[in-house]
C-alpha positions in Angstrom: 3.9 -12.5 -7.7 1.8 -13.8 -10.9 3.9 -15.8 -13.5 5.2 -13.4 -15.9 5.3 -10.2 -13.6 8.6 -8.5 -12.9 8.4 -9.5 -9.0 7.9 -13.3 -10.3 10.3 -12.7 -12.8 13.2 -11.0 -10.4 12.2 -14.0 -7.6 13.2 -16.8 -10.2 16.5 -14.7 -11.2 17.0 -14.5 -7.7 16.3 -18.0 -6.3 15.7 -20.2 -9.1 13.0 -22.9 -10.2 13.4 -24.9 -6.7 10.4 -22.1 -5.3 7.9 -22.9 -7.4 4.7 -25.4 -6.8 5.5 -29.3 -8.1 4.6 -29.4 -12.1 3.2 -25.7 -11.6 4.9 -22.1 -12.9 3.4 -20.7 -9.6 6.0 -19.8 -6.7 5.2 -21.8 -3.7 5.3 -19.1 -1.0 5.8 -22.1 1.5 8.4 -23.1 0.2 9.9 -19.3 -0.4 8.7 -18.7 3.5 11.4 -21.1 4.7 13.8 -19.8 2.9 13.6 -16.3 3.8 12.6 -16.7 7.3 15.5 -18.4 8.5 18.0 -16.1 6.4 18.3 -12.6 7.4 20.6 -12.2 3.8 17.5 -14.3 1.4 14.7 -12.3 2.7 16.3 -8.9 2.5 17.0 -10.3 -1.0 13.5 -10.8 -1.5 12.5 -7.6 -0.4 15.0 -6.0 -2.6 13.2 -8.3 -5.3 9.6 -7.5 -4.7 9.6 -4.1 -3.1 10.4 -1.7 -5.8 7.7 -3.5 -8.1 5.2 -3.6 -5.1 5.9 0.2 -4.8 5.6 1.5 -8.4 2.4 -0.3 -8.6 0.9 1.2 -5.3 1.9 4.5 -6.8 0.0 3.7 -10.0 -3.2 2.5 -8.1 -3.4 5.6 -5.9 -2.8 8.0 -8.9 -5.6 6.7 -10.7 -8.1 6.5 -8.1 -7.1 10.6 -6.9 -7.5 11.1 -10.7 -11.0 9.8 -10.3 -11.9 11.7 -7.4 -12.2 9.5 -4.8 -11.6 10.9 -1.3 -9.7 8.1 0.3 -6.9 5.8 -0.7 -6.1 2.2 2.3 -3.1 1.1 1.7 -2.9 -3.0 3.0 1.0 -2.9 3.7 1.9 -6.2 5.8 5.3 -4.4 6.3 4.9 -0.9 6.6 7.0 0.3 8.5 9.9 -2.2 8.4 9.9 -1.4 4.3 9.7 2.6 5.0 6.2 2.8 2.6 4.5 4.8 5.7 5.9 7.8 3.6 3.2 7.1 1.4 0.5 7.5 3.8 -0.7 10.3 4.9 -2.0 8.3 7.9 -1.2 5.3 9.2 -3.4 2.0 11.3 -1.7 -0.6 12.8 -3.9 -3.3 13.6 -2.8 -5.4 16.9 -3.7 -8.3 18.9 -1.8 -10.1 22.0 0.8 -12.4 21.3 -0.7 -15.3 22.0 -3.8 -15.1 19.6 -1.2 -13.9 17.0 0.5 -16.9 16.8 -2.4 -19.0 16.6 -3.8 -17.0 14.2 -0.7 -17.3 12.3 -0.2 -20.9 12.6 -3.7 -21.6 11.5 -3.6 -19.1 8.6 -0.2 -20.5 7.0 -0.5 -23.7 8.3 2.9 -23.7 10.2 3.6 -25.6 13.5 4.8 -23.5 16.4 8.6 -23.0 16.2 8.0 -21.6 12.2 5.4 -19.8 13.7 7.9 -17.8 16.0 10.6 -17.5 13.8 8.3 -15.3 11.5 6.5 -13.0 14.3 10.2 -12.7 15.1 11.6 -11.6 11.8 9.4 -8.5 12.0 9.1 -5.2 13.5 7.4 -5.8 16.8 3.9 -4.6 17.6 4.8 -2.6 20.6 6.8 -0.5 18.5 4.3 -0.3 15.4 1.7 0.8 17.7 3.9 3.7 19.1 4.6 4.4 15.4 0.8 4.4 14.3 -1.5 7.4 14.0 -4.6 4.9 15.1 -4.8 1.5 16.1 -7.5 -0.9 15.7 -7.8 -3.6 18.5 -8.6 -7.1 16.7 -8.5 -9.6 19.5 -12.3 -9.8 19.5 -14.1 -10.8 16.4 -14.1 -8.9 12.6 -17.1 -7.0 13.5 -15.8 -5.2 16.1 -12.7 -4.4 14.7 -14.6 -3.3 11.3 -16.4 -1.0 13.7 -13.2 0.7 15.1 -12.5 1.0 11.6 -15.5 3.1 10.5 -14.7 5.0 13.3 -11.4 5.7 12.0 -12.3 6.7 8.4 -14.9 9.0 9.5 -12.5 11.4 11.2 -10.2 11.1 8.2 -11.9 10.9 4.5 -11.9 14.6 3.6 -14.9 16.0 2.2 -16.0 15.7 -1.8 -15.3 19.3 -2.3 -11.8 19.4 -0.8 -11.0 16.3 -2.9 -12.6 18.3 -6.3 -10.6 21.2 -5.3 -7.0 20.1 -5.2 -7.7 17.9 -8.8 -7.9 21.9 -10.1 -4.2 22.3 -9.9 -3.3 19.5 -12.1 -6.2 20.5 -14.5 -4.5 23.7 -14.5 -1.5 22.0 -15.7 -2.5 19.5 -18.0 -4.1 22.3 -19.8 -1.0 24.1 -20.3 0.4 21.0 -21.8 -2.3 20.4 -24.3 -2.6 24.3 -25.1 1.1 23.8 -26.7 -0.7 21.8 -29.5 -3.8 23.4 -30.2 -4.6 26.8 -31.9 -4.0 30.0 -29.8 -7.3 31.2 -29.6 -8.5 28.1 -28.3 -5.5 27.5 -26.0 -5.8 30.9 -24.1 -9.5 30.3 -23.7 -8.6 27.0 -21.6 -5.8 28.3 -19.7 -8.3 31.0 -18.6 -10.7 29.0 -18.1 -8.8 26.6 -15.8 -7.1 28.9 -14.2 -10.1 31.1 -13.0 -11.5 27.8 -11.8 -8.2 26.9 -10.0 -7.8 30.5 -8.3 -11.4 30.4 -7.3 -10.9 27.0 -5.3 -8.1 27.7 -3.6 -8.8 31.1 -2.5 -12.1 29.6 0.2 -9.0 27.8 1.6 
């Protein structure tokens, strides 16, 4: 929510200049946080502010980086599940840790006192049910390295190879030179569409 983007934009519309930071265009997300947290109406307004925005831009971001080959996309979604963007994924990790330390961990982090502190773990989905949603879980009650280890161990069963990746970029090759034979010369444009297309039936018919 930087100044000037539609999320910050559709926030202000939404609930006006008393969330941003003293003599400062930035939104306080204290300030917002106790707003939202104890009003089930304002933070499904915010959601309905921030959401859409979030989601277009994820979109974006993963477009690009399948256009540039790369053979994995992580998602960081806080709420996943609760804000249906697990359709997205192909795959999904909750990362979970016992009640206790996630409080702590929470009231450290946001610096909150206890009862705040409850009232947000309680606002979401709980963990019990996002683990039974997951496709993996990472266990992060110990310390970052071991939970960066079950992590490895997570993306090694699931980035595909280079070559798989490669091979489904042919279909949209395929396409895109369809579109950019309607403005070039015939000769030149059947030579690409053949040339795409031979490509394109070659890949996908090893699978």
């Amino acid at each position: 929510m930087e100044p000037g983007a539609s999320g910050y934009k559709n926030v202000l519309k939404a609930f006006g200049s008393s969330v941003l930071e003293n003599k400062s265009c930035k939104i306080d997300r204290k300030k917002l946080g106790d707003i939202i947290f104890n009003d089930t109406d304002k933070r499904q307004l915010l959601n309905r502010c921030t959401h859409p925005v979030v989601r277009a831009q994820m979109i974006k971001q993963v477009c690009m980086y399948y256009l540039c080959g790369y053979p994995l996309c992580v998602l960081d979604i806080p709420l996943l599940f609760e804000s249906d963007m697990h359709r997205l994924c192909h795959k999904t990790i909750v990362i979970h840790c016992s009640e206790q330390i996630q409080l702590q961990r929470l009231m450290k982090r946001d610096d909150i006192d206890h009862d705040k502190a409850i009232v947000r773990i309680e606002a979401q989905m709980p963990l019990s049910q996002k683990i039974k949603l997951a496709d993996f879980t990472i266990d992060n009650n110990g310390s970052v390295t071991q939970a960066t280890q079950q992590l490895d161990s997570i993306l090694v069963k699931t980035t595909p190879s280079y070559f798989k990746v490669y091979s489904m970029l042919i279909a949209p090759l395929g396409i895109l030179g369809s579109a950019v034979a309607m403005f070039i010369p015939s000769k030149f444009s059947f030579a690409l569409c053949s040339l795409v297309g031979s490509v394109s039936l070659l890949i996908f018919s090893m699978f």
